[in-house]
C-alpha positions in Angstrom: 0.4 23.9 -43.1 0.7 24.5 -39.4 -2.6 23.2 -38.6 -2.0 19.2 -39.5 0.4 19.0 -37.3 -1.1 21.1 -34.2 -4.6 18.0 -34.9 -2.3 15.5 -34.7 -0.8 16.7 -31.6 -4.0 17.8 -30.0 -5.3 13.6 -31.2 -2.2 12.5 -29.4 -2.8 14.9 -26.8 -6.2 13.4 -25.7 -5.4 9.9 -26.8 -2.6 10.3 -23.7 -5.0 12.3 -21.2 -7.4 9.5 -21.6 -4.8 6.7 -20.9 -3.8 9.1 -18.2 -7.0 9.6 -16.6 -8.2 5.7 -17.0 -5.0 4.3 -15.2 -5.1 6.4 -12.5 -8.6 6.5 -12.2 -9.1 3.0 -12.8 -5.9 2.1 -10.0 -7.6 4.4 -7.2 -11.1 3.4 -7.8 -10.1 -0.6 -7.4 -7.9 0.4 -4.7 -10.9 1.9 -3.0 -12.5 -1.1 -3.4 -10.6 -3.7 -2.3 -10.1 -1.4 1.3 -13.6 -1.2 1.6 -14.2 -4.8 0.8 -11.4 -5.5 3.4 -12.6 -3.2 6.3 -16.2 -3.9 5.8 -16.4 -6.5 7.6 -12.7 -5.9 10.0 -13.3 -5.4 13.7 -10.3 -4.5 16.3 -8.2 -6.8 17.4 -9.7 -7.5 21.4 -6.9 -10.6 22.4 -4.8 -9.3 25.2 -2.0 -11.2 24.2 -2.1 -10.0 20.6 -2.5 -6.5 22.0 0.8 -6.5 24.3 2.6 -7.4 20.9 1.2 -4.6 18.7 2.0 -1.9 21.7 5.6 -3.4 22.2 6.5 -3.3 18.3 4.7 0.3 18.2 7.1 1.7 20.7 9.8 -0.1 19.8 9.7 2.0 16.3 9.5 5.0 18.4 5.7 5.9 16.8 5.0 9.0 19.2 1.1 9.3 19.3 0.3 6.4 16.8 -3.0 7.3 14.9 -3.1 4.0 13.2 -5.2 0.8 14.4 -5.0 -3.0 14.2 -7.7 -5.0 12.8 -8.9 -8.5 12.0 -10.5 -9.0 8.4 -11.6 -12.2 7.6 -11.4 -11.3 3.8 -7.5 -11.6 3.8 -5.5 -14.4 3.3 -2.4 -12.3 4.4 -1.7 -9.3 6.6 -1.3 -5.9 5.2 -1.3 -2.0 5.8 -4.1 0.2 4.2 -4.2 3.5 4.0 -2.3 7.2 2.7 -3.0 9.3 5.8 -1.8 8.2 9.2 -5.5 8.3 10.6 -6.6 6.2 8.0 -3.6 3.5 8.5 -5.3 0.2 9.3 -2.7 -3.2 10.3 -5.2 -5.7 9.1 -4.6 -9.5 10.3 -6.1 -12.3 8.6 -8.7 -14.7 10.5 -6.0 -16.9 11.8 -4.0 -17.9 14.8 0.1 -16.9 14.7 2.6 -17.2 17.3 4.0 -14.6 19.3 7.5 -14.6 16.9 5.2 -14.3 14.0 3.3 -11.8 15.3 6.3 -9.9 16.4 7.6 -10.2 12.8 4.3 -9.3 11.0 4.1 -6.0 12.9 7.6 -5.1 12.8 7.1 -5.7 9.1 3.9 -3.4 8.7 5.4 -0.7 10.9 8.2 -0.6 8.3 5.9 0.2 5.7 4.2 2.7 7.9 6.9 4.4 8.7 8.8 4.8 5.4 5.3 6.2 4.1 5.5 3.1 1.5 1.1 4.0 1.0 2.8 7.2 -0.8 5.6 5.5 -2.6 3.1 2.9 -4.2 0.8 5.8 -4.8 3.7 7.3 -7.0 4.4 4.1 -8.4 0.4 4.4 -9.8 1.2 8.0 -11.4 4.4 7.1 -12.9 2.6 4.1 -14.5 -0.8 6.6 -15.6 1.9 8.8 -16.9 3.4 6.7 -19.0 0.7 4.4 -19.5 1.9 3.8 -22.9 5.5 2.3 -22.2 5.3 -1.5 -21.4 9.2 -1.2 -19.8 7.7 1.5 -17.2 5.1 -1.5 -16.2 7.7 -3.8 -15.6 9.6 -1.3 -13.7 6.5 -0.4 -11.6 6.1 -3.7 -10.8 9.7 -4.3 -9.5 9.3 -1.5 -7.8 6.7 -2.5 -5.3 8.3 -5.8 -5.3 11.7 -4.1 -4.0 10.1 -2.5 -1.3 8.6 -5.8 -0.1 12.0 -7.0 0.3 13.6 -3.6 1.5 10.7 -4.2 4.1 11.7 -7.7 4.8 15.6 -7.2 5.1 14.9 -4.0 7.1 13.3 -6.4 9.6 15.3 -9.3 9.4 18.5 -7.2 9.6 17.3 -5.5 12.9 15.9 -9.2 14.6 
């Protein structure tokens, strides 16, 4: 009597652990990816003019000892941040000219994101979703999510130009 119910838990059991373990194996593994696929080919930024930017917004968010570095990709149609651990941080810059106000706004932007640790926060976001891989509502809700702390991101910036 006890042991049809304790197989059908155990099935249901493993049915989630796989879900589980594809998710978030799947999500890190294309995550891995697309850095690599970005980086490979990323060199540092050399323009002195672009450099004076990056080291005026760096102070200005009181970074002390920054371990992160700026980079050109010319993979990315967009700039970004990459990266969990502060060594491993990477501001990557499309192949493309900006102006100094956009430049001054892309970094303060980034630097947002790199301070507020949002790598971790999107990271969490992926577990939640492994963990309830099952629910389409927690999808949705991931997805929000990361979309909210775009525009946290953006206002944060805005709000302090």
């Amino acid at each position: 009597m006890i042991e049809a119910p304790f197989r059908l838990v155990q099935i249901l059991l493993t049915l989630w652990l796989t879900g589980f373990l594809a998710v978030l194996g799947g999500n890190i593994l294309s995550h891995l990816i697309f850095r690599a696929r970005i980086l490979r080919d990323a060199f540092p930024v050399t323009d002195p003019a672009v450099l004076a930017i990056w080291r005026q917004e760096v102070e200005y968010a009181r970074f002390d000892k920054p371990k992160f570095r700026l980079v050109v990709s010319p993979v990315l149609k967009t700039p970004l941040s990459v990266g969990l651990f502060r060594r491993s941080v990477r501001v990557v810059l499309p192949e493309r000219d900006y102006t100094p106000e956009e430049l001054s706004l892309i970094f303060r932007h980034e630097l947002v994101h790199i301070g507020r640790e949002d790598s971790w926060n999107k990271f969490f976001l992926v577990f939640c979703s492994a963990m309830c891989w099952f629910n389409p509502l927690m999808w949705m809700a991931v997805r929000r999510s990361s979309e909210d702390l775009e525009l946290s991101c953006d206002e944060t910036v805005l709000l302090d130009s």
